[in-house]
TORZA-912031 format. One record per residue: z, x negated, y negated of N, C-alpha, C in turn; residue number from 1; residue in one letter. Coordinates in Angstrom, 2 decimals. Each point is the difference from the previous one (the first is absolute). Example, Ala and Ser with C-alpha at 12.3 -4.5 7.8 and 13.67 -1.06 7.14 Angstrom:
7.80	-13.19	5.69	0.00	0.89	-1.19	0.00	-0.90	-1.20	1	a
-0.72	0.35	-1.05	0.06	-0.82	-1.19	0.73	0.77	-1.09	2	s
***
This chain:
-89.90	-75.68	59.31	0.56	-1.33	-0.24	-0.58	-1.04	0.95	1	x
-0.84	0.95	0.79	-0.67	-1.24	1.21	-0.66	-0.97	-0.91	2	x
0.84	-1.60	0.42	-1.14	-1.41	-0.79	0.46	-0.29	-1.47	3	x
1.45	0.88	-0.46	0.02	-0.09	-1.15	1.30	-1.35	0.06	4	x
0.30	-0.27	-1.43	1.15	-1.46	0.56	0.52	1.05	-1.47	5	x
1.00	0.57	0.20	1.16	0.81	-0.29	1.03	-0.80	-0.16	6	x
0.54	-0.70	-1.17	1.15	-0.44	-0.39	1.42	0.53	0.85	7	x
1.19	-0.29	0.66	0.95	0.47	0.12	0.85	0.73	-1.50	8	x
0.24	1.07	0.22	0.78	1.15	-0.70	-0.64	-0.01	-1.43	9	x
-1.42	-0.04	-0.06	-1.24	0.43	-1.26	0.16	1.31	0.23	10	x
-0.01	0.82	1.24	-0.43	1.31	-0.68	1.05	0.90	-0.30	11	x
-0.23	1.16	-0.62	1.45	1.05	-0.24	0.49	0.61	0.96	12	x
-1.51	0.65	0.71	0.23	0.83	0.96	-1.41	-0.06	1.04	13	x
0.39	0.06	1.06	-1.01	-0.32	1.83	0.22	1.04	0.44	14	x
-1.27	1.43	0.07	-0.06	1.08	0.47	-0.47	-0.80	1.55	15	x
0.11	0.00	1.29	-0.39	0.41	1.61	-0.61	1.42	-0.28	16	x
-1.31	0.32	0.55	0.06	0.97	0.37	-0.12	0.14	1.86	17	x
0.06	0.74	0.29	0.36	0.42	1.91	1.12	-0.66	0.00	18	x
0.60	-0.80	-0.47	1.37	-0.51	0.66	0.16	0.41	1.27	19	x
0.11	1.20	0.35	0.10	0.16	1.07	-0.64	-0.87	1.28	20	x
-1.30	-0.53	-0.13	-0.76	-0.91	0.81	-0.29	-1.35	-0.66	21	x
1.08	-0.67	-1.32	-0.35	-1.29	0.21	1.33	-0.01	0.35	22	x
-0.03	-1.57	0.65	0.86	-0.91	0.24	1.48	-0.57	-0.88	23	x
0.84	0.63	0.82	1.24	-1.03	-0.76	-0.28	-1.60	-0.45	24	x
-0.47	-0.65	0.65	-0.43	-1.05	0.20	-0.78	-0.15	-1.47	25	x
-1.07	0.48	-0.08	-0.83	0.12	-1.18	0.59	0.32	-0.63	26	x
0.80	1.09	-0.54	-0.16	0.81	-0.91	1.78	-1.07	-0.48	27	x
0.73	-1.04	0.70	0.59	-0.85	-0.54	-0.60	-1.04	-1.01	28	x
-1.04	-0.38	0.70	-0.83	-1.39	-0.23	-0.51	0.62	-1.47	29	x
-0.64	1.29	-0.04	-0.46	0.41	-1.79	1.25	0.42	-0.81	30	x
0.89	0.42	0.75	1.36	0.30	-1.30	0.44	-1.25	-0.68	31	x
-0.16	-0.58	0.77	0.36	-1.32	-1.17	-0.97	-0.40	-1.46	32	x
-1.23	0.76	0.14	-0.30	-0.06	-1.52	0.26	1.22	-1.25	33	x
0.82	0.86	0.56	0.71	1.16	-0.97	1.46	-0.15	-0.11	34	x
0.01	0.48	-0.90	1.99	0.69	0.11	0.26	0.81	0.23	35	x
-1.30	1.42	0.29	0.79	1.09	0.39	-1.26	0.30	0.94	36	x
-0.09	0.40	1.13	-0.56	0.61	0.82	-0.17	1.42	0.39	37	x
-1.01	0.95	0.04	-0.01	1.47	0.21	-0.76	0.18	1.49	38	x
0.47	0.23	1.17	-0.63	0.08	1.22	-0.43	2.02	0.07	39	x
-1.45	0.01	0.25	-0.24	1.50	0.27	-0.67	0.11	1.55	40	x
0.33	0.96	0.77	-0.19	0.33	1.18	0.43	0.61	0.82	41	x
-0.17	0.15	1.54	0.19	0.68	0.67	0.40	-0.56	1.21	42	x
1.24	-0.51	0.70	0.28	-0.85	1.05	0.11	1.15	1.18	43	x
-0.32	1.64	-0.20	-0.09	0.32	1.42	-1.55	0.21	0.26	44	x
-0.84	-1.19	-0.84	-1.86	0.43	0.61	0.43	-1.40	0.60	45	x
-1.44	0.02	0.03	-0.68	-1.68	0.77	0.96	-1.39	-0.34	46	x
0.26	-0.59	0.82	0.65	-1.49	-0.80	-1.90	-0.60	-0.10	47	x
0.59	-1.64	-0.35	-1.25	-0.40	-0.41	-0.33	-0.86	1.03	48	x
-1.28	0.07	0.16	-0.62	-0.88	1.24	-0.07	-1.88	0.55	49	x
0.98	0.18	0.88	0.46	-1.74	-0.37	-0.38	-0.70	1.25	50	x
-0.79	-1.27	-0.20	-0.04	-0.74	1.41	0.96	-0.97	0.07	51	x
0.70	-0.20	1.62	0.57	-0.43	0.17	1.42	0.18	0.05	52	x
0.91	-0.28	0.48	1.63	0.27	0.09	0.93	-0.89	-0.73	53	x
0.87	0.75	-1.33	0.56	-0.59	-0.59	1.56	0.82	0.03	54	x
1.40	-1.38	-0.37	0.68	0.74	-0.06	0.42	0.93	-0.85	55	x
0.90	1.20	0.74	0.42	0.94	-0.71	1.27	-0.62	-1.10	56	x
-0.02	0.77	-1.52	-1.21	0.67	-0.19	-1.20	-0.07	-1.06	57	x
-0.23	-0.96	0.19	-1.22	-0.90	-0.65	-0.90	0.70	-0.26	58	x
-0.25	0.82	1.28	-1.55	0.98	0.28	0.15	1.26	-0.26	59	x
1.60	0.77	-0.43	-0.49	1.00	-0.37	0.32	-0.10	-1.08	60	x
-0.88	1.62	-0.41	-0.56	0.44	-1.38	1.29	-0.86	-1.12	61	x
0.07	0.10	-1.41	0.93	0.05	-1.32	0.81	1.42	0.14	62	x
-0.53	0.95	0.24	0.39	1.26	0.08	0.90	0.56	1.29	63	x
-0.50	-0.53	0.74	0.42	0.22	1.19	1.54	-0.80	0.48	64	x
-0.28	-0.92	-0.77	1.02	-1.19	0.10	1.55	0.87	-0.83	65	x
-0.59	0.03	-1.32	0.95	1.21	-1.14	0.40	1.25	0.87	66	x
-0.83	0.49	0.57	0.41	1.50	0.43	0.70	-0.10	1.01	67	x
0.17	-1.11	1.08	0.90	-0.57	1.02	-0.15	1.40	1.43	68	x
-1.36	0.31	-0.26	-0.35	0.90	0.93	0.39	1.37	0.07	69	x
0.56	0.38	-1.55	0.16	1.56	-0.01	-1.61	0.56	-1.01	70	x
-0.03	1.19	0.61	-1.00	-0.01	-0.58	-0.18	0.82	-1.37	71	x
0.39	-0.12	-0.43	0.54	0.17	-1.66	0.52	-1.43	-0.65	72	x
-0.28	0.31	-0.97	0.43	-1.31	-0.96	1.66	0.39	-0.76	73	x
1.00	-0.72	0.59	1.10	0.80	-0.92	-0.11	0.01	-1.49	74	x
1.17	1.10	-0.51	-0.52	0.01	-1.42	0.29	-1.58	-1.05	75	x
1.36	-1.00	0.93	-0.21	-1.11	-0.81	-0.65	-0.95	0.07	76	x
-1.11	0.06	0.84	-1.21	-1.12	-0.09	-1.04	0.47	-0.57	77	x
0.14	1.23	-0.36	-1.61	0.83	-0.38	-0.10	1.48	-0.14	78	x
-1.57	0.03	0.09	-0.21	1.59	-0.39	-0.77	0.14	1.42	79	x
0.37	1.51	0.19	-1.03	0.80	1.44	-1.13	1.11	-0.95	80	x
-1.01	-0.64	0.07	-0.68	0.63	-0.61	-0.74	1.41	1.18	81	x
0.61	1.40	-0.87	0.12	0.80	1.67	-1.29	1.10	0.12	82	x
-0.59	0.01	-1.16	-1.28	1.08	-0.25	-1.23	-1.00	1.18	83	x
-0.50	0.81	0.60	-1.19	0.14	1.20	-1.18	0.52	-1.05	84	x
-0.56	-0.37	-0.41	-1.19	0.46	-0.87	-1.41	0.19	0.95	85	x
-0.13	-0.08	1.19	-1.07	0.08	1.32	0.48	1.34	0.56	86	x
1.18	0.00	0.60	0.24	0.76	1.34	0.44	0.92	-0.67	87	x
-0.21	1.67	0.56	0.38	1.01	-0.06	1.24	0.41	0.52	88	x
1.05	0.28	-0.43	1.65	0.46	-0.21	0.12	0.02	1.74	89	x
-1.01	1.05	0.39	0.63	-0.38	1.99	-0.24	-1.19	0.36	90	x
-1.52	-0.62	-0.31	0.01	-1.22	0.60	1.15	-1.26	0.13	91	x
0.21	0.16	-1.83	0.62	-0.89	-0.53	1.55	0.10	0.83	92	x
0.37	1.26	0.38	1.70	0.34	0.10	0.01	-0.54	1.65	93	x
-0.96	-0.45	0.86	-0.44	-0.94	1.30	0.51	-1.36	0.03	94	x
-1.14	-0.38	-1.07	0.39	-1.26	-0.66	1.24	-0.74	-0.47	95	x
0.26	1.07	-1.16	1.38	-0.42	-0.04	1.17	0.21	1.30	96	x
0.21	0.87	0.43	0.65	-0.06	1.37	-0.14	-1.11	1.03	97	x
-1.08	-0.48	0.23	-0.58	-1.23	0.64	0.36	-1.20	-0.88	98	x
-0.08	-0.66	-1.01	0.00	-1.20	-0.55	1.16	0.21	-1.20	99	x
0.24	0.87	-0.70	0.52	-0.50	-1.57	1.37	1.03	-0.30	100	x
0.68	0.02	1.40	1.63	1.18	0.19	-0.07	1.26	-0.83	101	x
-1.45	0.39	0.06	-0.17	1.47	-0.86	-0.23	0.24	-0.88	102	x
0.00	-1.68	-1.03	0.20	0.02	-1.39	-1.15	0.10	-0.88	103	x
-1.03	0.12	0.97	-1.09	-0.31	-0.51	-0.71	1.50	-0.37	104	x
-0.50	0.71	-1.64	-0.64	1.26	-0.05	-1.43	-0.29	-0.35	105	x
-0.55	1.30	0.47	-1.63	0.42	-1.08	0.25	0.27	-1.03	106	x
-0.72	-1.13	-0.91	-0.18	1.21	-1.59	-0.65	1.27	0.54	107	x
0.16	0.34	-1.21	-0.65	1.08	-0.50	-1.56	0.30	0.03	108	x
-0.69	-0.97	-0.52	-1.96	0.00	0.48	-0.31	-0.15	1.32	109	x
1.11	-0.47	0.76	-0.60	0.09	1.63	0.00	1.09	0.61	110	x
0.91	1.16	-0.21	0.15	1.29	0.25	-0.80	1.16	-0.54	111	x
-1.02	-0.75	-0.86	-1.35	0.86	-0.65	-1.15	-0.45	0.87	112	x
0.41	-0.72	0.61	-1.58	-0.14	1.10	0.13	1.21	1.42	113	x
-1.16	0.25	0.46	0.46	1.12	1.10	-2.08	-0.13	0.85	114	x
0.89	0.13	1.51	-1.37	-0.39	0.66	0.20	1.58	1.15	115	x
-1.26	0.46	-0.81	-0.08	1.72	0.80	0.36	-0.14	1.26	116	x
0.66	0.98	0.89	-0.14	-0.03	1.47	0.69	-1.06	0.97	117	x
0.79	-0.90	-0.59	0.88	-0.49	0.60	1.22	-0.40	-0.65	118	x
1.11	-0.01	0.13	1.18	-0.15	-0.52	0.66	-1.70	0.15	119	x
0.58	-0.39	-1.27	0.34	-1.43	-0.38	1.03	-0.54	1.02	120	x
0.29	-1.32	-0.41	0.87	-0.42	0.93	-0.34	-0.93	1.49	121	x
0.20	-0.04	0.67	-0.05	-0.61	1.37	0.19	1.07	0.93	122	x
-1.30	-0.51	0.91	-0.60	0.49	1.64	0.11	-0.89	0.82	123	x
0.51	0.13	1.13	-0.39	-0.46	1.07	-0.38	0.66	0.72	124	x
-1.30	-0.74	0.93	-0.70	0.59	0.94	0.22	-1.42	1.00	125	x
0.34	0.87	0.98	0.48	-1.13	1.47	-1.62	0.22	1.09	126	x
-0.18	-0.54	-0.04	-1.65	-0.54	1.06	0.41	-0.84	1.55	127	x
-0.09	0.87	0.89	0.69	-0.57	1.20	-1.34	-0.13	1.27	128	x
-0.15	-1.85	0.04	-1.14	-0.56	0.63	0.12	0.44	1.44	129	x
-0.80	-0.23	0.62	0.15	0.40	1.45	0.77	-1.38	0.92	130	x
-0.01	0.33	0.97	1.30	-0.69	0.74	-1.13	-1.41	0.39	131	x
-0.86	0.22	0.23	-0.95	-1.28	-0.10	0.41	-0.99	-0.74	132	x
-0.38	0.29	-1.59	-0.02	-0.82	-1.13	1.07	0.02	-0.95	133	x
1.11	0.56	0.63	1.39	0.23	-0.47	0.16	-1.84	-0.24	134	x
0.38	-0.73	0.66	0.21	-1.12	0.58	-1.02	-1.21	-0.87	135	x
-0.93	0.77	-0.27	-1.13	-1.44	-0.73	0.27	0.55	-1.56	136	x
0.60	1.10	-0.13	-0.46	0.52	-1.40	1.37	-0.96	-1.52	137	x
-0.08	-1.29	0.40	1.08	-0.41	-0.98	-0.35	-0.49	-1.06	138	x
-1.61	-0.01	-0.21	-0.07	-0.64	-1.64	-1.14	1.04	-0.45	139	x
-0.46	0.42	0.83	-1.56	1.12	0.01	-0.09	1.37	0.84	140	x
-0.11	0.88	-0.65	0.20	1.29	0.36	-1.22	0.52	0.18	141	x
-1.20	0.38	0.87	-1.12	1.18	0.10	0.52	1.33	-0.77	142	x
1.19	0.43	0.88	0.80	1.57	-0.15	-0.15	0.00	-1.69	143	x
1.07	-0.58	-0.31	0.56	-0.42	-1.55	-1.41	-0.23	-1.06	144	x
-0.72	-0.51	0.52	-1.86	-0.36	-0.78	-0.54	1.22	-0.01	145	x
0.09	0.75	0.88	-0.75	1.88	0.12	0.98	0.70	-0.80	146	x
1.24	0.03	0.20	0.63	0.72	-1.04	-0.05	-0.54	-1.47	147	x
-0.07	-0.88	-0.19	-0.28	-0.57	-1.94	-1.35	0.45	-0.26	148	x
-0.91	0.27	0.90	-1.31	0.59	-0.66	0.34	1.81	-0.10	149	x
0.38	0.17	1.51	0.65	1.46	-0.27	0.35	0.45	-1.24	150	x
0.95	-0.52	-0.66	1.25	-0.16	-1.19	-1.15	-0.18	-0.95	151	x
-0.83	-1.07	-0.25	-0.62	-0.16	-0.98	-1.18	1.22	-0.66	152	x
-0.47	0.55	1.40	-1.37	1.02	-0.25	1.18	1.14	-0.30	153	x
1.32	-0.04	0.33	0.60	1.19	-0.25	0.72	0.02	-1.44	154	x
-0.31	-0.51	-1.03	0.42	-0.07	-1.05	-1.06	-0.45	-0.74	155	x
-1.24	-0.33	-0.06	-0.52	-0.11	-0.60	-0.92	1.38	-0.25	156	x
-0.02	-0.02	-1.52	-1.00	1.18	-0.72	1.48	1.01	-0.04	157	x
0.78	-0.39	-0.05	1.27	1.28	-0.67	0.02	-0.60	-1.31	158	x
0.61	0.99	-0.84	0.13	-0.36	-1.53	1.12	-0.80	-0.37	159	x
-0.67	-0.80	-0.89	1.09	-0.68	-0.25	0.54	-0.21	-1.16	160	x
1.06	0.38	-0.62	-0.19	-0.42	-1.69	1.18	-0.91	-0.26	161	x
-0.94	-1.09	-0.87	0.54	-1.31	-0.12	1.31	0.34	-0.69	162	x
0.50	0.89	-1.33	0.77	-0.10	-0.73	-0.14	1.83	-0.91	163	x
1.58	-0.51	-1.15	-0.35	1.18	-0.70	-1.51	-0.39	-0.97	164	x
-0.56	1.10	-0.43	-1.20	0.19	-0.69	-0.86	-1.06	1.02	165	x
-0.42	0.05	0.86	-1.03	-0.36	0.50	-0.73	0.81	1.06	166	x
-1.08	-0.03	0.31	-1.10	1.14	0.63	0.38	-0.13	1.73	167	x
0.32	0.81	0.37	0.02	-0.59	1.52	-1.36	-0.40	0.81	168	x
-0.01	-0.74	0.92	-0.94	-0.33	0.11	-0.03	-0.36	1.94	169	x
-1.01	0.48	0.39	0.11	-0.15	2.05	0.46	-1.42	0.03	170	x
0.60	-0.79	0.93	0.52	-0.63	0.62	-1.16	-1.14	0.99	171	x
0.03	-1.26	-0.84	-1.13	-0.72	0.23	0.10	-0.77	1.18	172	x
-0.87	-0.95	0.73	0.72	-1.10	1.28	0.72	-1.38	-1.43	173	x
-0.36	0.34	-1.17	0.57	-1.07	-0.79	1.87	0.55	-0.25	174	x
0.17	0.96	0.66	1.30	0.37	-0.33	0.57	-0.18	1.41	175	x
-0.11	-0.41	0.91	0.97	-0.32	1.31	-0.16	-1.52	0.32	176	x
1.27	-0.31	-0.40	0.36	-1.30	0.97	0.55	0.24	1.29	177	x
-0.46	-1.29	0.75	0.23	-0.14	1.75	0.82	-1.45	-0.27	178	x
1.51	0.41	0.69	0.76	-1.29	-0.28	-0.21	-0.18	1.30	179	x
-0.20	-1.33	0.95	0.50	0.11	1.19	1.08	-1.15	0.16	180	x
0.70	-0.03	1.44	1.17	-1.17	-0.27	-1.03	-1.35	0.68	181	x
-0.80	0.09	0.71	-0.89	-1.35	0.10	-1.60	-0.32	0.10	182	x
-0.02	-0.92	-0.19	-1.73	-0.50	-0.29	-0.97	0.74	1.19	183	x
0.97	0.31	1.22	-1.55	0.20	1.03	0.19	1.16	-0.43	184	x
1.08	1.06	-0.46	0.02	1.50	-0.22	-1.17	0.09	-1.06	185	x
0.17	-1.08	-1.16	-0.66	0.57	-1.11	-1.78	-0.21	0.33	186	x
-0.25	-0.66	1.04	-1.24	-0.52	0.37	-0.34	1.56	0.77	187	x
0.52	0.36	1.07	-0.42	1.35	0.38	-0.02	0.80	-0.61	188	x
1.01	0.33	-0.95	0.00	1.51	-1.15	-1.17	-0.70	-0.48	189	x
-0.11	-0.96	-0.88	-1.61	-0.31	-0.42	-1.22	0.71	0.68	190	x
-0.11	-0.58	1.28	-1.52	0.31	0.77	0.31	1.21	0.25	191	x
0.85	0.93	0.11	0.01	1.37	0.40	-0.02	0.75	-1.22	192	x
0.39	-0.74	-1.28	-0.32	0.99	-0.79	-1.44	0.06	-0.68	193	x
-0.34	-0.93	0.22	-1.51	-0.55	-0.36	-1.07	0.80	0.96	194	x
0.43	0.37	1.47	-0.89	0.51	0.54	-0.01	1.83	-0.37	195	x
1.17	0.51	-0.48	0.03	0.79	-0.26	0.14	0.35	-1.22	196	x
-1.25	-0.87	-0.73	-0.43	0.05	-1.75	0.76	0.62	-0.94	197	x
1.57	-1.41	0.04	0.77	0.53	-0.87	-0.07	-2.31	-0.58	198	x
-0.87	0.20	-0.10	0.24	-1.64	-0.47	0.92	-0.25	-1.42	199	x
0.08	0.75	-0.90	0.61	-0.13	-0.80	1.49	0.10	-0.08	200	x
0.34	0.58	1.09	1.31	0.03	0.51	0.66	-1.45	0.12	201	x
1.25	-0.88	-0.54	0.69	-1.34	-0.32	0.54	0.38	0.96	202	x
0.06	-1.20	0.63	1.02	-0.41	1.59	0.39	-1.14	-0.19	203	x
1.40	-0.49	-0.52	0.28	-1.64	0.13	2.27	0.44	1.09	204	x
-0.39	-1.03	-0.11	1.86	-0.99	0.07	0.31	1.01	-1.48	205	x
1.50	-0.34	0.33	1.07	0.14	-1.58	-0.48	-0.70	-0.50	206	x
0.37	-1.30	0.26	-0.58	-1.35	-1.10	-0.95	0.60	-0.44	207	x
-1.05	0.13	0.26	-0.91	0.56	-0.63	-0.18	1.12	-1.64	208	x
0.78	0.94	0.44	0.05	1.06	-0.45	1.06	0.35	-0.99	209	x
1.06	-0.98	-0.02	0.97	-0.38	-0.87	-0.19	-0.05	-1.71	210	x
0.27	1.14	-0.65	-0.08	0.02	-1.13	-1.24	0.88	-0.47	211	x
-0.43	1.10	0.91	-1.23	0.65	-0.04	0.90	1.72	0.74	212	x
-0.97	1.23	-0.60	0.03	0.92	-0.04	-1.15	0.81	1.06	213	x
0.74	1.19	0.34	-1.44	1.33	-0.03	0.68	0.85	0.39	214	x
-0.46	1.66	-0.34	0.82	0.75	-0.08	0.41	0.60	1.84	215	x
-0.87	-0.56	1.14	0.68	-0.35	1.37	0.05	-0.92	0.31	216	x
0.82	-0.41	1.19	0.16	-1.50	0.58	-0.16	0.31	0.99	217	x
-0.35	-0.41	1.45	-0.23	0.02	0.83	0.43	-1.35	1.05	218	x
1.40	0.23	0.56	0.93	-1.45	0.38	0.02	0.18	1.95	219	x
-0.99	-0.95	0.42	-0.18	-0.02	1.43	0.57	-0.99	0.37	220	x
1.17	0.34	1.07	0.72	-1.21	0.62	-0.40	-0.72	0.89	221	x
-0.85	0.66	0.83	-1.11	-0.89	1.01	0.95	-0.48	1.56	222	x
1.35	0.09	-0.36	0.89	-0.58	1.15	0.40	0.70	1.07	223	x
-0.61	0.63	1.28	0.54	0.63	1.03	1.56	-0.68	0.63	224	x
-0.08	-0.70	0.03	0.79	-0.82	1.22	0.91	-1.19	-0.87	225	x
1.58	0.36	-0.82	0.62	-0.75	-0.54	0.23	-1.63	0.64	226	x
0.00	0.36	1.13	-0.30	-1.68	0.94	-0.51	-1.03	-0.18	227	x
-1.39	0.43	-0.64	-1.07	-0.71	0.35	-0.06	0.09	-1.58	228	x
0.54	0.18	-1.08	-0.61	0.38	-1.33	-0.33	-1.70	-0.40	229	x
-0.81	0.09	-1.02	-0.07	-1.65	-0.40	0.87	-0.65	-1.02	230	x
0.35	-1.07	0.00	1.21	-0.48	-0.80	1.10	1.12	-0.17	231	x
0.13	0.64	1.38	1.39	0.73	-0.21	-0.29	1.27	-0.75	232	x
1.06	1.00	0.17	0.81	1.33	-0.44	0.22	-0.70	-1.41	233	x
0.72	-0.54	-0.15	0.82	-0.49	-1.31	-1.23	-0.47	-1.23	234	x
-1.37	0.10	0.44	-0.92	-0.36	-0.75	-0.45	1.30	-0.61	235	x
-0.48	0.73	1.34	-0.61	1.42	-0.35	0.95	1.18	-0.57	236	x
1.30	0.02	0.32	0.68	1.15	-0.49	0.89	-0.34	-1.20	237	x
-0.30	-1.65	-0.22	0.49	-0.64	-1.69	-0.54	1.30	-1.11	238	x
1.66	0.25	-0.10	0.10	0.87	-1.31	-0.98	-0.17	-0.99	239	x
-0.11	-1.36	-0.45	-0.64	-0.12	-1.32	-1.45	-0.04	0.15	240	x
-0.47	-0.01	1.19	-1.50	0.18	0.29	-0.45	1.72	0.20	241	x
0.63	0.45	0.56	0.04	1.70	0.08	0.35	0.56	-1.55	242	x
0.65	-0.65	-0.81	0.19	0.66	-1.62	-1.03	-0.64	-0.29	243	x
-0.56	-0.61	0.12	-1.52	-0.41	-1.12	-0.84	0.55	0.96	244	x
-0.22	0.60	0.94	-1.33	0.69	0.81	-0.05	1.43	-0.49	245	x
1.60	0.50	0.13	-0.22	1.37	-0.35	0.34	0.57	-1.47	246	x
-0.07	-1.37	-0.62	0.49	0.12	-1.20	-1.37	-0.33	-1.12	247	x
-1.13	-0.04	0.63	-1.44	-0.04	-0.60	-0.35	1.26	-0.61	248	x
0.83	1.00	1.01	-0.37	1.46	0.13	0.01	0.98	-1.58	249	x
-0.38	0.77	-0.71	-0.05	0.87	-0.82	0.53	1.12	-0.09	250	x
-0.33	0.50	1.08	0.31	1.56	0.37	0.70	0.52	1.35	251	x
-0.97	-1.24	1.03	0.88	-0.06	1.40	-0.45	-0.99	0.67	252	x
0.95	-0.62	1.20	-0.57	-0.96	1.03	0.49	0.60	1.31	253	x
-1.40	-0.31	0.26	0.32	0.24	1.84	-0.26	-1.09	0.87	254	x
1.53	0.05	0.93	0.37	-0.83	1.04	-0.55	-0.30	1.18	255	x
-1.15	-0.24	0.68	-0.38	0.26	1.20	0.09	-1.22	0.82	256	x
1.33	0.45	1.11	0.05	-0.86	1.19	0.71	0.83	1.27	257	x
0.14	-0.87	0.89	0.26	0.24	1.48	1.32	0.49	-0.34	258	x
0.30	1.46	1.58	1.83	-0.16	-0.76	0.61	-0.68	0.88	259	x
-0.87	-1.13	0.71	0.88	-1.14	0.90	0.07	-0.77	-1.20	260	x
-0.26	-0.55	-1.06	0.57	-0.90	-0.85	1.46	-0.42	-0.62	261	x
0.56	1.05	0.28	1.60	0.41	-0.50	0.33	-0.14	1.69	262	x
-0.15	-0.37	0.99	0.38	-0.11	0.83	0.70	-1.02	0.61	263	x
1.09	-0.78	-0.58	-0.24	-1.47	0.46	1.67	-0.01	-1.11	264	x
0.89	-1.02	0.95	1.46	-0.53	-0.39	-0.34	-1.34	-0.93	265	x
0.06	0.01	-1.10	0.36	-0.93	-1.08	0.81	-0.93	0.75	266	x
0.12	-1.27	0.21	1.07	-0.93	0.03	0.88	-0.38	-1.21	267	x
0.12	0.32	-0.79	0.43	-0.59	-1.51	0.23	1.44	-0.86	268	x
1.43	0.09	-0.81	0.48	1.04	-0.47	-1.44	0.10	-1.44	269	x
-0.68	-0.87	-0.30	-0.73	-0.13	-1.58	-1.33	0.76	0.96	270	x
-0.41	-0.07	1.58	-0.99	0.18	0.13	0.39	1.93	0.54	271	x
1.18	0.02	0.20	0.21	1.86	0.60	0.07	0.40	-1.85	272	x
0.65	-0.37	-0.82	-0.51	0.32	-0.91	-1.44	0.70	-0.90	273	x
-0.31	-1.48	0.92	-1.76	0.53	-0.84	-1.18	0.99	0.70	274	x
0.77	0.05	1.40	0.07	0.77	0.89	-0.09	1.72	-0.66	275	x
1.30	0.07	0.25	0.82	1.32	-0.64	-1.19	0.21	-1.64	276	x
0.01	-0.40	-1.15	-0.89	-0.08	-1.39	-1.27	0.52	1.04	277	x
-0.89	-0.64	0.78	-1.37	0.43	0.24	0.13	1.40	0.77	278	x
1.05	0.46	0.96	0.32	0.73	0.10	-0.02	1.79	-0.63	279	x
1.44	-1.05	-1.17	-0.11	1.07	-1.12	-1.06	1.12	-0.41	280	x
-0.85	-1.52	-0.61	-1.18	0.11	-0.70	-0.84	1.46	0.60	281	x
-0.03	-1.03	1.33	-1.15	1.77	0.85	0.37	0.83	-0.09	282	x
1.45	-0.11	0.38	0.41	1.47	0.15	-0.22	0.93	-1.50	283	x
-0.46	-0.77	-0.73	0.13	0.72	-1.54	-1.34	1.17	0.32	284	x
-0.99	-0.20	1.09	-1.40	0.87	0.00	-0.62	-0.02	0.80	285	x
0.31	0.91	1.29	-0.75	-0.15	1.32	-1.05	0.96	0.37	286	x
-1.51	-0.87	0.25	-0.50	1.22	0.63	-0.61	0.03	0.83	287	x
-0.67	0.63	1.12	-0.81	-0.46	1.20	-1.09	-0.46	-0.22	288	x
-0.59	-0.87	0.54	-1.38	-1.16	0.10	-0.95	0.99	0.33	289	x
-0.88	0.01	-0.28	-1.46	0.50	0.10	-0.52	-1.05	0.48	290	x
0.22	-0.05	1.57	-0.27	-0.91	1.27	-1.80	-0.21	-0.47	291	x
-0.56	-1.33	0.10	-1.52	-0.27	0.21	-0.48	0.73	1.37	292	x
***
């Protein structure tokens, strides 16, 4: 509708799609040329990228606004649409535990995919820097950069089969994503994975990676020292950024950070919350680091 001059209440019906990441704001300003409006999305991924500070709640999502911060849609505003058609039944049963009160299942075709030699779901591997670089390590990890190549050469060339009736097939660098939580992380996993001729290996931000697949994920927190983290705890351990990192995943995602990251008193009951969820999460799959 971008540029179009849309009569007020011409149309029947105004599908949104993401609702979840446009704007109340917007998504007012276009209802006025329908009578009935259908919003589709997801208000526990990404909101949408906004400059500047407006009041609440102007700036958040249509969806988000409706859902009044539960994360389910009740049944009289809508439908929860609950089939996971990506993630495999363990992964998925993470996920839902983390973002969507459980409600959320795998069909049925996600549970026909199977990747030889390692088992679905969520890993964590805790990578503990030396007492040196404990202290500098809050947006960029060395430790955390050696273990994602670790992780990466260690899953690649296992079999992988995409689905039912399909051929399995080894495990490419086009099948691992590298989420990291910031720009200098994703700049080092870059040059380190490049030196160790895995260039085809994807390293971005969530933003990035939002709305994209592979049958591993690979989610580096990069943050030694909760103190010093950038724009805050409440940025990096945001629920809805950790469900779209490890929620790229297929078969499994692995967690790799410091276990000083969970180390640190929330001031705010919404931030021990999100606290406790990232928590959870690890505890769903722990295993020891294969130190660089």
């Amino acid at each position: 509708m971008t540029g179009a001059n849309v009569p007020e209440g011409s149309l029947d019906l105004l599908v949104i799609d993401e609702a979840g990441q446009y704007s109340l704001a917007n998504t007012l300003a276009v209802a006025q040329s329908a009578k009935r409006l259908l919003l589709l999305g997801d208000p526990q991924q990404l909101p949408q990228v906004t400059q500047g500070s407006h009041p609440a709640p102007v700036d958040e999502s249509a969806l988000g606004w409706l859902s009044a911060g539960t994360p389910t849609l009740s049944a009289e505003l809508g439908y929860f649409l609950a089939d996971s058609w990506r993630m495999h039944p363990e992964l998925c049963a993470a996920v839902s535990a983390l973002s969507y009160e459980g409600k959320l299942e795998s069909a049925p075709a996600a549970s026909k995919r199977h990747l030889a030699g390692r088992s679905p779901g969520i890993e964590t591997v805790f990578v503990t820097p030396d007492a040196a670089s404990e202290k500098s390590n809050v947006q960029s990890s060395p430790e955390e950069a050696a273990e994602v190549v670790a992780q990466a050469k260690a899953h690649l060339g296992l079999m992988w089969t995409p689905g039912e009736d399909k051929a399995p097939r080894p495990v490419g660098q086009e099948d691992i994503l590298v989420v990291a939580a910031y720009n200098a992380q994703v700049h080092l996993v870059r040059g380190v994975l490049d030196d160790a001729g895995l260039p085809d290996v994807k390293v971005g931000t969530v933003d990035k990676f939002q709305g994209q697949e592979a049958p591993v994920v690979l989610v580096t927190m990069a943050c030694a020292d909760p103190t010093g983290a950038p724009r805050g705890m409440e940025f990096l351990l945001n629920r809805n950024r950790i469900n779209v990192a490890v929620s790229r995943g297929q078969w499994r995602a692995i967690i790799i950070r410091s276990p000083m990251l969970s180390s640190f008193m929330p001031s705010t009951p919404a931030g021990m919350a999100e606290l406790g969820a990232f928590i959870g999460l690890c505890a769903a799959g722990q295993a020891p680091a294969s130190m660089a």
